[in-house]
C-alpha positions as CSV (number, residue, x, y, z in Angstrom):
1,X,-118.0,-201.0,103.8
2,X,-121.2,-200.9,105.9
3,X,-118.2,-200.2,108.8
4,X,-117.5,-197.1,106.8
5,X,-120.8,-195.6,106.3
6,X,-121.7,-196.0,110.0
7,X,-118.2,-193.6,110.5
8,X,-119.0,-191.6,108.2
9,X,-122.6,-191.3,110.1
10,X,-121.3,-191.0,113.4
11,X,-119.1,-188.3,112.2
12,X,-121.3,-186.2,110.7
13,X,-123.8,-186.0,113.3
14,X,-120.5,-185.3,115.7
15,X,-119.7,-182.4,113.5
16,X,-123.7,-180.9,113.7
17,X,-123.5,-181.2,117.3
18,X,-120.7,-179.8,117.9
19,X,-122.0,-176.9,115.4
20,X,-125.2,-176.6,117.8
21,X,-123.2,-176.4,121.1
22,X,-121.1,-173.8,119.5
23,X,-124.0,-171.6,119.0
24,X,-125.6,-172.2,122.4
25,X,-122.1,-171.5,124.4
26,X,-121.3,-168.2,122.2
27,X,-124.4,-166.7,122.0
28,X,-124.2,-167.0,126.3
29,X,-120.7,-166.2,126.8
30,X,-121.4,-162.3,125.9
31,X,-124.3,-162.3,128.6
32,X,-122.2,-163.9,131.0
33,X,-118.5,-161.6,130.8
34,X,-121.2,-158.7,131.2
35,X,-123.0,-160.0,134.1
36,X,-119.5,-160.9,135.5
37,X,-118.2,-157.1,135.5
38,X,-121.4,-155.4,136.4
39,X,-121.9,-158.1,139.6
40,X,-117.8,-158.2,140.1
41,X,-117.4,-161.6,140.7
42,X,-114.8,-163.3,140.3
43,X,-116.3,-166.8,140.2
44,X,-118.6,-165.8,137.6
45,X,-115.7,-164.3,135.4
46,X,-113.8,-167.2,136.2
47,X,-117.3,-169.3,134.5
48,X,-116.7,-167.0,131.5
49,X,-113.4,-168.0,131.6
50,X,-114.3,-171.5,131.2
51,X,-117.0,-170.9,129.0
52,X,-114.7,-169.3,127.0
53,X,-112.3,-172.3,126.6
54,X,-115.6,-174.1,126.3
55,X,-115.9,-172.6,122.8
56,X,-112.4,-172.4,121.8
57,X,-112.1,-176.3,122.3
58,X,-115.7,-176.8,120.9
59,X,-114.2,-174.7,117.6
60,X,-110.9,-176.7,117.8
61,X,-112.9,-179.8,118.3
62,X,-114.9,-179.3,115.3
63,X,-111.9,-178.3,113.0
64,X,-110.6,-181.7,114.1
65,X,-113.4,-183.5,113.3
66,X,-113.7,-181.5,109.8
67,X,-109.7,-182.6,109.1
68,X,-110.7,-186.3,110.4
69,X,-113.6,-186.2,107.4
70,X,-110.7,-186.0,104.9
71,X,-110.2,-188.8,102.4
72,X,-107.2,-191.5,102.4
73,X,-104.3,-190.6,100.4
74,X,-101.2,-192.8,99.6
75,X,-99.1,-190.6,101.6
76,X,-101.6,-190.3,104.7
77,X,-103.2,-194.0,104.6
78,X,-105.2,-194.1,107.4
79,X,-106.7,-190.5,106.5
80,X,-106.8,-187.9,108.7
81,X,-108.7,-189.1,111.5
82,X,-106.1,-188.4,114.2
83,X,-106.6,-185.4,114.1
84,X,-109.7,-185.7,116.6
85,X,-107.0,-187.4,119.1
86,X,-104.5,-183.3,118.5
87,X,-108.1,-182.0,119.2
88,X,-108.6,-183.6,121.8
89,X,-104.6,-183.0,123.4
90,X,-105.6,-179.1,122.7
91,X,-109.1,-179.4,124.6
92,X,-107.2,-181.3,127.8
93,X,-104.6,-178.2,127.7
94,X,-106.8,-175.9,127.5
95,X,-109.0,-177.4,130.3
96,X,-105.6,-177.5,132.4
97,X,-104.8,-173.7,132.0
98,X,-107.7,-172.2,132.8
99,X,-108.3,-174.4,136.3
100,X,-104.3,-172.8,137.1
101,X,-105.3,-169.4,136.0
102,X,-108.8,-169.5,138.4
103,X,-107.1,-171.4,141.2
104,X,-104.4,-168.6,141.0
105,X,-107.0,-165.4,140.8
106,X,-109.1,-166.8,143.7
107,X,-106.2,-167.4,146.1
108,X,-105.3,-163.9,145.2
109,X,-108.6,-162.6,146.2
110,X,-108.9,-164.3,149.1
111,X,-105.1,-163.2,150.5
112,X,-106.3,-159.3,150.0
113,X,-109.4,-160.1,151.5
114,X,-107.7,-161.4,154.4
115,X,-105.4,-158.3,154.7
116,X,-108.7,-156.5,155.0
117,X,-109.0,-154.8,151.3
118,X,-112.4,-157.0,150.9
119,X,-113.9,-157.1,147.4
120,X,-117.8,-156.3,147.2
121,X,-119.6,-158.9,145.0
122,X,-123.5,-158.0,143.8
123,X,-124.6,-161.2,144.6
124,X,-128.2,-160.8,142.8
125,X,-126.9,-160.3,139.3
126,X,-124.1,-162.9,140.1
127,X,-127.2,-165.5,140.8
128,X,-129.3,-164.2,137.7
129,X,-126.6,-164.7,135.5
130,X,-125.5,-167.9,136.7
131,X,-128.4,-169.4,135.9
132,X,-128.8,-168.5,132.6
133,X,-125.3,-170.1,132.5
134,X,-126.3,-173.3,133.8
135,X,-129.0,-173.6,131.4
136,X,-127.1,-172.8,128.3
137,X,-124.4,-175.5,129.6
138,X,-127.4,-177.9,130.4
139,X,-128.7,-177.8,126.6
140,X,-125.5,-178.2,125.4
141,X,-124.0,-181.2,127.5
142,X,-127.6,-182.4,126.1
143,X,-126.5,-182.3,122.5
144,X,-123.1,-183.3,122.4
145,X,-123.6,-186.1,125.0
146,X,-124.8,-188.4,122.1
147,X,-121.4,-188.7,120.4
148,X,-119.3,-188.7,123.7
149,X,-118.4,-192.3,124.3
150,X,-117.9,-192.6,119.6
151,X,-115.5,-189.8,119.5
152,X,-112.6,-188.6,121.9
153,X,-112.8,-185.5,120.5
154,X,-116.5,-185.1,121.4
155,X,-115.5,-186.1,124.5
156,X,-113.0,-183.6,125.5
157,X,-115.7,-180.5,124.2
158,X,-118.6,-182.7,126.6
159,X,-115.6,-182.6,129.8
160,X,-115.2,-178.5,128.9
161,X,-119.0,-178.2,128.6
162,X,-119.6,-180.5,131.9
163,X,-116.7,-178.9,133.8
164,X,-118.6,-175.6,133.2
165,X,-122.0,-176.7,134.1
166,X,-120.0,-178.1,137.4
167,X,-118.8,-174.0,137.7
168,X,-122.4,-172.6,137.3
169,X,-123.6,-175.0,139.9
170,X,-120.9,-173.6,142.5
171,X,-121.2,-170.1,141.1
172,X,-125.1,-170.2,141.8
173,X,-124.1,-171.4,145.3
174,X,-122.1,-169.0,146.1
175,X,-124.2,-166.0,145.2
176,X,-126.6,-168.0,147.7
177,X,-124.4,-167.4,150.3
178,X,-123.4,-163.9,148.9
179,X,-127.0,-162.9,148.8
180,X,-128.4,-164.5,152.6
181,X,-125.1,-164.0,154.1
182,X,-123.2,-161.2,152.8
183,X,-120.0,-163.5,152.9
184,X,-118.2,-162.3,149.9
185,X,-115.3,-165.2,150.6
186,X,-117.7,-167.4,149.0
187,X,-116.9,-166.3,145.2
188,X,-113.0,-166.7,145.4
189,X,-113.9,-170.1,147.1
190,X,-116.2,-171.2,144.4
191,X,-113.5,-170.5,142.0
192,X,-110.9,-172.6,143.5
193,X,-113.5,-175.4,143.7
194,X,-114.2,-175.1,140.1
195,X,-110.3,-175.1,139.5
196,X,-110.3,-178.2,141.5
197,X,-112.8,-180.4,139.7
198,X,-111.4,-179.3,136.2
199,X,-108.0,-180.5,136.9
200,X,-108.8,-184.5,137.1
201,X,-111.4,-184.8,133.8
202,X,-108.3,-182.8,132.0
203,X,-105.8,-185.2,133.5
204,X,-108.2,-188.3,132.5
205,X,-108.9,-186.4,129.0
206,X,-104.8,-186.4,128.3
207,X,-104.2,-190.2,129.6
208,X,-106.7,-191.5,126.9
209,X,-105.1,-188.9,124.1
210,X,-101.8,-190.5,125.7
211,X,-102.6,-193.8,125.3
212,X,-103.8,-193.4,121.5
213,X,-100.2,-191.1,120.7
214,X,-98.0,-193.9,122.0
215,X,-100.6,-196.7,120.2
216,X,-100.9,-198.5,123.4
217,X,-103.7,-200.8,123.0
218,X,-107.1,-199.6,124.1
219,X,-107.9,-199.5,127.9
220,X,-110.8,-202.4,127.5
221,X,-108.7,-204.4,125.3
222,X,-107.5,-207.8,126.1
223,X,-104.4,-209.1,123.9
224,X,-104.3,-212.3,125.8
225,X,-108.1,-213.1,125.8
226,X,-108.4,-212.0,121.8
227,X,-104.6,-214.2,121.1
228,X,-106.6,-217.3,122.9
229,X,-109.9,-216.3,120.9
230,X,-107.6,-216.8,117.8
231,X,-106.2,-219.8,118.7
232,X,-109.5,-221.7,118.7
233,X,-110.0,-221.5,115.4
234,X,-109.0,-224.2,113.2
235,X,-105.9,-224.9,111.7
236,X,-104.4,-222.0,114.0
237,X,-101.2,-223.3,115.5
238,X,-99.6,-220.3,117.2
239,X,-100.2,-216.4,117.4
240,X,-97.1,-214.1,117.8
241,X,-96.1,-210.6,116.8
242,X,-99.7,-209.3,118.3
243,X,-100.0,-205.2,117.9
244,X,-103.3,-203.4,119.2
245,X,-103.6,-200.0,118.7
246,X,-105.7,-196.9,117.8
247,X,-105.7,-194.7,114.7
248,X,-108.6,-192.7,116.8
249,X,-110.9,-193.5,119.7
250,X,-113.1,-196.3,118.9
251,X,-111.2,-197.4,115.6
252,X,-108.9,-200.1,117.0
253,X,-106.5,-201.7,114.5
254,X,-104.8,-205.2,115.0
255,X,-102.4,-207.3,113.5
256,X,-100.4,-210.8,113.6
257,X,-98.2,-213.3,112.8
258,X,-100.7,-216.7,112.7
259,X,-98.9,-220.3,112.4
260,X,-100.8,-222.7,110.5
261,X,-101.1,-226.5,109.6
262,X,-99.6,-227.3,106.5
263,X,-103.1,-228.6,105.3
264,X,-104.2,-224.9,105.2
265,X,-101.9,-224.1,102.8
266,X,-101.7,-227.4,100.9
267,X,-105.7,-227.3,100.3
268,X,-105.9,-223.5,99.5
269,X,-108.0,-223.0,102.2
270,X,-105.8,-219.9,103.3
271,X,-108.7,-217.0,101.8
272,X,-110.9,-219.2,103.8
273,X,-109.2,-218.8,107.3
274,X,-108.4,-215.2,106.8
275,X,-111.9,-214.2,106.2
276,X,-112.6,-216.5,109.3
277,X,-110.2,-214.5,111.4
278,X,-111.6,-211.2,110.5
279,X,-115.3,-211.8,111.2
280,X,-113.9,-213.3,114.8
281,X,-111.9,-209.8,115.5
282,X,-115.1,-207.9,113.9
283,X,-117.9,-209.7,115.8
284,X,-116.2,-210.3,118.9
285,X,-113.5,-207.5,119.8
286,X,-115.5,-204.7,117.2
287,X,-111.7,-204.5,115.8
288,X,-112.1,-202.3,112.4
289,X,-109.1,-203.2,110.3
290,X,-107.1,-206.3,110.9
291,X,-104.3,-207.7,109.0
292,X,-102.9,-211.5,109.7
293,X,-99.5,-213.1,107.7
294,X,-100.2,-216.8,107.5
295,X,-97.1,-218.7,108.2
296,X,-96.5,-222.3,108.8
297,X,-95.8,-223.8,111.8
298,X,-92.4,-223.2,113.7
299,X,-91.7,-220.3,111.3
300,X,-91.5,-217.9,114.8
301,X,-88.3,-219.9,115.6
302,X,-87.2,-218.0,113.0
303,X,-88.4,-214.8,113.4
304,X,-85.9,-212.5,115.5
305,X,-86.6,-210.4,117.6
306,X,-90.0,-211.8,118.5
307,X,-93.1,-210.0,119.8
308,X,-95.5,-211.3,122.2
C-alpha cells in the first residue's frame, strides 16, 4: 500500500509539472513564430517548430499521464498506466518528424543559396528572440526535470524540452555569426544541427518505449543475479519459468516457478516463504508486484516447454 501512495505521489506531481511547462512553452511559442517571420530565419522557425512539438508532446504527455491515473478494472487489471509508455511512442515520433522536416528546409535553403538566390536573415531580432526562447526552455527543463528518471513519459516531454533548449543555443549562435559577419549560411546550418542532435534522444526515447511494448525486462535488470538472489533463501530448491517485465517505466513486474523442500509444505511454512520472497524482490531489486507458484522439487521435469 505505502508502494501505491508513493505512485500515486509521483504521479500527481508529474501531471502539475507537466501542467507548468505547458504554460511556459505556449505562452513563448506565439513570441517566437512572430520573431521567426519578422527576422526570416529559418533556424528560428525551425525552433518554433520544435517548440511547437514541445507542446503538442507535453499535452500528449499529460493526457497520458491523466489516462495512467485511472483506476483498475477487471477487464484492464493493471489499470491504465501504459498509457504513459503510447505517450511516450507519440513524443519519440513526433521528435523524429520534425528533426526530417528541419534537416529537409535547411538543405533547401542552403542549395538556393548556393545557386545565388541568397535569403536575408535580420540577425538582431533572430538573437533577441532566441533568447527569450532559451529562457523559457531553461525554466521548463527546470520543472519537469524532477519526474524525468520516475516516468518515461516525463521523460520524452524533458528530451522535446532539452532538444529545444539544444536549438536556442545554436539559433543564438548563429545570429552571432549573422550579426558580426553577415554570413546568412549560418541559419540553414543551425537548423541542420538542431535536426541532427534531435534524431538520437528520439531514437534512444523509442528503444526504451520498445523495450517496455515487447515486455523485455528492464535495461538495469539482472534475471540471473535476482534467480541466484532467490536461490539463497531457504528451502528454495530451484527457480524456473523467470518473466521480468514492465507495465510502465519504473514499475517492474516479476514472476516464477520456485521448487521447494517438502518440509515447506509439510510444516505450512509456505505463507511464510512467499512473504520472504517478496520483501527480497522489494528491498533488493525495487520489484513492485511479484507473483511465485510454490512447487516441490523436480516438478520442472514436468513442466513442458520450460522457461529459463
Amino acid at each position: 500500500m505505502a508502494h501505491d501512495h508513493d505512485h500515486a505521489h509521483v504521479a500527481t506531481a508529474n501531471r502539475t509539472r507537466l501542467w507548468v511547462a505547458i504554460a511556459i512553452i505556449g505562452a513563448f511559442l506565439v513570441v517566437q513564430v512572430i520573431g521567426g517571420i519578422l527576422s526570416g530565419s529559418l533556424a528560428l522557425l525551425a525552433d518554433a517548430g520544435h517548440m511547437a512539438s514541445d507542446l503538442i508532446g507535453l499535452v500528449v504527455a499529460l493526457v497520458a499521464a491523466m489516462v495512467a491515473a485511472r483506476p483498475a478494472t477487471d477487464r484492464q487489471t493493471y489499470g491504465y498506466r501504459r498509457a504513459e509508455v503510447l505517450g511516450a511512442l507519440v513524443n519519440g515520433v513526433i521528435l523524429i518528424v520534425v528533426a526530417v522536416s528541419v534537416a529537409v528546409s535547411a538543405i533547401g535553403r542552403l542549395v538556393t543559396g548556393a545557386e545565388g538566390e541568397a535569403h536575408e536573415v535580420q540577425g538582431v531580432p533572430m538573437l533577441v528572440v532566441a533568447v527569450l526562447g532559451l529562457a523559457a526552455n531553461v525554466a521548463a527543463l527546470l520543472v519537469l526535470r524532477g519526474g524525468a528518471k520516475d516516468s518515461i513519459n516525463v521523460r520524452g516531454a524533458y528530451l522535446e524540452v532539452l532538444g529545444d533548449l539544444i536549438g536556442s543555443v545554436l539559433v543564438i549562435a548563429a545570429a552571432l555569426v549573422i550579426v558580426f559577419t553577415g554570413f546568412d549560411a549560418a541559419d540553414p546550418i543551425a537548423s541542420i544541427v538542431i535536426a541532427g542532435l534531435i534524431v538520437p534522444r528520439a531514437l534512444s526515447l523509442l528503444r526504451d518505449v520498445m523495450r517496455v511494448l515487447f515486455e523485455s525486462a528492464p535495461a538495469d535488470t539482472d534475471v540471473a543475479e535476482i534467480r541466484d538472489h532467490l536461490l539463497e533463501t531457504q528451502g528454495v530448491v530451484a527457480v524456473h519459468d523467470v518473466h521480468v517485465w514492465q507495465i510502465t517505466s519504473g514499475s517492474p513486474v516479476f514472476s516464477a516457478h520456485v521448487e521447494v523442500e517438502p518440509e515447506v509444505f509439510a510444516s505450512g511454512r509456505t505463507g511464510e516463504l512467499l512473504d520472504e520472497l517478496g520483501g527480497c524482490l522489494a528491498a533488493h531489486f525495487d520489484v513492485e508486484h511479484s507473483t511465485f507458484q510454490l512447487e516441490p522439487a523436480g516438478r520442472a521435469e514436468q513442466e513442458q516447454p520450460q522457461h529459463p
